[in-house]
BAKOLVO-310269 format. One record per residue (C-alpha): x, y, z; residue in one letter. Coordinates in pm, 1 decimal. Each point is the difference from the previous one (the first is absolute). Last residue first. Example, Ala and Ser with C-alpha at 12.3 -4.5 7.8 and 13.67 -1.06 7.14 Angstrom:
BEGIN
<rec east="1367.0" north="-106.0" up="714.0" residuo="s"/>
<rec east="-137.0" north="-344.0" up="66.0" residuo="a"/>
This chain:
BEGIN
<rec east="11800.8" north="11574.7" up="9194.8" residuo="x"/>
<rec east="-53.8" north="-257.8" up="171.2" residuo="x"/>
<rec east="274.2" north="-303.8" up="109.3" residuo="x"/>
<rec east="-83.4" north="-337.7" up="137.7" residuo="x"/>
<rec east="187.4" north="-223.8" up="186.6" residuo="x"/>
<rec east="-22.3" north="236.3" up="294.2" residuo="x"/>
<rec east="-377.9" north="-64.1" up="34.4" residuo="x"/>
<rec east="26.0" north="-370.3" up="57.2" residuo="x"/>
<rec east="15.7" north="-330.7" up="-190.4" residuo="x"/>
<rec east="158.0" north="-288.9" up="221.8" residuo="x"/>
<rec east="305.8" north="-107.6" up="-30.9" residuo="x"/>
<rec east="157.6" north="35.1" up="371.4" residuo="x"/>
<rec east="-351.8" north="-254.5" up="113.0" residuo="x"/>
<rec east="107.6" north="-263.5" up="-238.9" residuo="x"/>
<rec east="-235.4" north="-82.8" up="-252.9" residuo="x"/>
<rec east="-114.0" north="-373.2" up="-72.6" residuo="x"/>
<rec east="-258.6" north="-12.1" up="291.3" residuo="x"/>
<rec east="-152.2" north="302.4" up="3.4" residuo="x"/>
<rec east="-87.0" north="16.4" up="-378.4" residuo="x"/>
<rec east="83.4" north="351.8" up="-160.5" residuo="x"/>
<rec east="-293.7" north="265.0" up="-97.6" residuo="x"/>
<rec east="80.7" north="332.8" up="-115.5" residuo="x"/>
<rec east="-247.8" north="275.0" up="-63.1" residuo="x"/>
<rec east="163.4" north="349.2" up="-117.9" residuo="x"/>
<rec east="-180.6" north="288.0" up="-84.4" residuo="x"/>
<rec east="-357.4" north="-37.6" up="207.9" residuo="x"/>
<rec east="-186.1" north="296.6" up="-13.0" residuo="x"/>
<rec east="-198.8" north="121.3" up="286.3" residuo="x"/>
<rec east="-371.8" north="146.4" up="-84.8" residuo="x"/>
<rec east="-179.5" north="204.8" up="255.3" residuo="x"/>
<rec east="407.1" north="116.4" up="204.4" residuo="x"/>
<rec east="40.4" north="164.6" up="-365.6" residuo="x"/>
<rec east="396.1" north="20.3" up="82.4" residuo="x"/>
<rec east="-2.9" north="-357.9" up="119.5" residuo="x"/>
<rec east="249.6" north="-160.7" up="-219.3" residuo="x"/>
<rec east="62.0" north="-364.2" up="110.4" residuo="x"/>
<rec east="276.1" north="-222.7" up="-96.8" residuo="x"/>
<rec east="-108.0" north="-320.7" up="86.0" residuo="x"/>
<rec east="253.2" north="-299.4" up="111.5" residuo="x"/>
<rec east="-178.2" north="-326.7" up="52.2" residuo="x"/>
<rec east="185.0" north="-315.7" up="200.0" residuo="x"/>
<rec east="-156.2" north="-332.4" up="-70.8" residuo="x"/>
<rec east="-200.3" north="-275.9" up="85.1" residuo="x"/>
<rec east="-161.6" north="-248.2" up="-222.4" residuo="x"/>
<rec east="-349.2" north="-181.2" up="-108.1" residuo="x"/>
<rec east="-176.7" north="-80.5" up="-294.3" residuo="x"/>
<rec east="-371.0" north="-177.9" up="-132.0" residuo="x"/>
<rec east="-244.4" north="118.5" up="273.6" residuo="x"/>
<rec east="173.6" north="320.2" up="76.4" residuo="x"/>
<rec east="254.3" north="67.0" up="268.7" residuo="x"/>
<rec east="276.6" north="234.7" up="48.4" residuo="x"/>
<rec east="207.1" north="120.3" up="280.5" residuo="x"/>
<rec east="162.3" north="382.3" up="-47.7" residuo="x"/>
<rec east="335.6" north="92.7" up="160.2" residuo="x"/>
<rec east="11.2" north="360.7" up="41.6" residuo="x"/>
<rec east="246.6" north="226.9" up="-150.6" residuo="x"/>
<rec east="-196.9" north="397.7" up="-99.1" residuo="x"/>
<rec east="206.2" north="256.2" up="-122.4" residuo="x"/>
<rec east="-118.1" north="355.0" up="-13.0" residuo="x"/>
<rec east="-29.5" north="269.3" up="-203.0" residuo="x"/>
<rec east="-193.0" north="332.7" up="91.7" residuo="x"/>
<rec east="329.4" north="163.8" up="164.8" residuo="x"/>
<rec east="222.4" north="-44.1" up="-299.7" residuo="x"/>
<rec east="359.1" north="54.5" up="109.9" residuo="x"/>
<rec east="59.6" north="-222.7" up="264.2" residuo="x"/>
<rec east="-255.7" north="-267.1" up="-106.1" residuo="x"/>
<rec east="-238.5" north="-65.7" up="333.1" residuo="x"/>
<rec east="8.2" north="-402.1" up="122.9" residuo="x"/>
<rec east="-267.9" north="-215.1" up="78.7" residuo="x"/>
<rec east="57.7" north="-375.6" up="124.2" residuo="x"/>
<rec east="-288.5" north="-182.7" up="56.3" residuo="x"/>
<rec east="104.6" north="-365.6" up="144.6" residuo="x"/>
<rec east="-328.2" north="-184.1" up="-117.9" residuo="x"/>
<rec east="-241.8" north="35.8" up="-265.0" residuo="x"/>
<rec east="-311.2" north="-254.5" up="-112.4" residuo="x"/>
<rec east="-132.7" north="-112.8" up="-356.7" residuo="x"/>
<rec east="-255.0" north="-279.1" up="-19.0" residuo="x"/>
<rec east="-139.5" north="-39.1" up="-361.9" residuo="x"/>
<rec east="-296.5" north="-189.6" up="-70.0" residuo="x"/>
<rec east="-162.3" north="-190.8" up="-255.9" residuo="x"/>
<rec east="299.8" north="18.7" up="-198.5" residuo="x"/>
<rec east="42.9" north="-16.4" up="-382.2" residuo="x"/>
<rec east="-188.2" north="362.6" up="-76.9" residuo="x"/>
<rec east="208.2" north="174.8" up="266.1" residuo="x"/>
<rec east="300.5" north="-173.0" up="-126.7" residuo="x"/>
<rec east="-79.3" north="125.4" up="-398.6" residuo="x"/>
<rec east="-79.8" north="332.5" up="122.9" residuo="x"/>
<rec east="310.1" north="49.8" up="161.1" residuo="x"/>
<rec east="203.7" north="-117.6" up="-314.3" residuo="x"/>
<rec east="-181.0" north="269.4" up="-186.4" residuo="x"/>
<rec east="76.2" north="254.2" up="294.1" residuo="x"/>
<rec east="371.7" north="-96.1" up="-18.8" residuo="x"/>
<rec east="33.7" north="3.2" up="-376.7" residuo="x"/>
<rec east="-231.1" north="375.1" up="12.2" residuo="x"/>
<rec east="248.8" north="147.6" up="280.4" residuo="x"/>
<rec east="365.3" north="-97.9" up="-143.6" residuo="x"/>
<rec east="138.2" north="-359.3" up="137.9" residuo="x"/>
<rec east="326.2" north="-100.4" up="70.9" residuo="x"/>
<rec east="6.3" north="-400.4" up="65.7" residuo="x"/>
<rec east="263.9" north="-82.0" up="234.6" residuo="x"/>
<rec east="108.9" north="-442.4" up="22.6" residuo="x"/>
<rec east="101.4" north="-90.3" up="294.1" residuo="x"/>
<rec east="144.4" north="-368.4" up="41.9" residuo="x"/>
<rec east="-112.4" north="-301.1" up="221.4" residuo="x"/>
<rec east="223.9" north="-361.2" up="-106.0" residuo="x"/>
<rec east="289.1" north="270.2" up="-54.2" residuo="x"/>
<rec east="248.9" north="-250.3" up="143.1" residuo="x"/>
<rec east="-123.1" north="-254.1" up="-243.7" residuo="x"/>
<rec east="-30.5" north="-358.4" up="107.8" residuo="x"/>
<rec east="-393.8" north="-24.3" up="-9.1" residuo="x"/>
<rec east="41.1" north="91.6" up="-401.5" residuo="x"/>
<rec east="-383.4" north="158.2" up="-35.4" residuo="x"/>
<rec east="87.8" north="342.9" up="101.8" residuo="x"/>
<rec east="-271.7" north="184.3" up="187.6" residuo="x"/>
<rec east="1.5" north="335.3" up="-154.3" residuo="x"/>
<rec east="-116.3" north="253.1" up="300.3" residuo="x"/>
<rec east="-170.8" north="326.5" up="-179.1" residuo="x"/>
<rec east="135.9" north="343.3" up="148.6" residuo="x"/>
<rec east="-232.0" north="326.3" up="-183.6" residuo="x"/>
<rec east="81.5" north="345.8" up="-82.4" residuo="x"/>
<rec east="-209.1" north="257.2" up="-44.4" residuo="x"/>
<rec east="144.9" north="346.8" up="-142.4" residuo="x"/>
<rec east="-293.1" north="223.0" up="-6.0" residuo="x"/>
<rec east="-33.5" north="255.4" up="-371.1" residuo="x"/>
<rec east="-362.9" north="11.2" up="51.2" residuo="x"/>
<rec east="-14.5" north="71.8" up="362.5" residuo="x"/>
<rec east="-143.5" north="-298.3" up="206.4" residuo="x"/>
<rec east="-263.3" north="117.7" up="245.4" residuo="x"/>
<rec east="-294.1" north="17.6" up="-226.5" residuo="x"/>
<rec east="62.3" north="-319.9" up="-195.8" residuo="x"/>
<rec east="-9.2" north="-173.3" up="365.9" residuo="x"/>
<rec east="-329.9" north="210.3" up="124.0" residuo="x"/>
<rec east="-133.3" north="-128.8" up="-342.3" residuo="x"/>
<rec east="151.6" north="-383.2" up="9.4" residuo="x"/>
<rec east="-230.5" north="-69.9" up="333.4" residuo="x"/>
<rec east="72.2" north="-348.0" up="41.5" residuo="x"/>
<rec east="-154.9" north="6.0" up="383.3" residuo="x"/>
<rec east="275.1" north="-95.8" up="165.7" residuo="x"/>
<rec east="249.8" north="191.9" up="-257.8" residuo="x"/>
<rec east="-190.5" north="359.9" up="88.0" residuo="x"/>
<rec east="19.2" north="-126.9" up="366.5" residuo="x"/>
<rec east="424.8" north="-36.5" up="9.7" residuo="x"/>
<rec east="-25.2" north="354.0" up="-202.6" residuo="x"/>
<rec east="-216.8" north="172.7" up="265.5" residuo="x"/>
<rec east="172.5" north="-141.0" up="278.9" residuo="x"/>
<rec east="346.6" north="96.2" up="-113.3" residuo="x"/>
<rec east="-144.9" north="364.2" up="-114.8" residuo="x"/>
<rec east="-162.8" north="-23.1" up="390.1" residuo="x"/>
<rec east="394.3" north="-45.5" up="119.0" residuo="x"/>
C-alpha cells in the first residue's frame, strides 16, 4: 500500500526520476486510449485503442504530459494486492486510478506487477491501464493473465 502511495505522489509532483527508478528496463506498459468516432451512428461511437509501450517510449511520452500540464491530479481507489503463487516477492497490484491534470482527464483500472525482492527499490514489471468505463469488470487485466518465468 505505501509503494501505491509513493508512486500515486511521484506522478503528483512529476517526479520522472523516482518513476525511471521504479520501472525495470525491459517493463511491459501498456496503455487504453478512448477513440471517439466521428460517425454519431456508429455502434463503436467510443472504442479502445492499446498502445504497448517499452520503458524509454513511456517515460518520453511522460515527460511530454508533465511538461504540457500545469498540474497532474492522480488518486487510487479499490486496492487490490495479491501474492504470485510461486514467486513470493511478486505481486499484483488492481486499483482503479482517477486522473486529473489541467489539460486531460479519465478513470481507469491499473494492473502493476510488482517485484519487491529489494523491499528499498520495488520494480514494476507489468503496468496496465484500461478505462473504467469501456471495460467490463470480467476483462480486466490481472495477475493470472500473465505468465513468469
Amino acid at each position: 500500500i505505501s509503494f501505491t502511495e509513493e508512486l500515486r505522489t511521484a506522478y503528483n509532483r512529476k517526479d520522472i526520476s523516482f518513476i525511471r527508478d521504479v520501472f525495470n528496463d525491459q517493463a511491459l506498459i501498456i496503455v487504453g486510449n478512448v477513440v471517439q468516432s466521428t460517425d454519431e451512428s456508429s455502434p463503436y461511437e467510443k472504442q479502445v485503442e492499446y498502445l504497448r509501450f517499452g520503458k524509454q517510449e513511456y517515460l518520453e511520452r511522460l515527460e511530454r504530459v508533465f511538461r504540457n500540464n500545469m498540474f497532474i491530479d492522480v488518486s487510487f481507489e479499490k486496492i487490490s494486492i495479491v501474492k504470485h503463487n510461486k514467486y513470493p516477492d511478486v505481486y499484483g497490484v488492481n486499483l482503479t486510478q482517477y486522473y486529473t491534470s489541467s489539460t486531460y482527464s479519465d478513470e481507469g483500472y491499473l494492473f502493476l506487477l510488482v517485484d519487491f525482492k529489494n523491499p528499498d527499490q520495488p520494480m514494476i514489471h507489468v503496468r496496465v491501464w484500461q478505462p473504467l468505463q469501456q471495460t467490463p469488470e470480467s476483462t480486466v487485466f490481472e495477475m493470472g493473465d500473465i505468465e513468469l518465468f
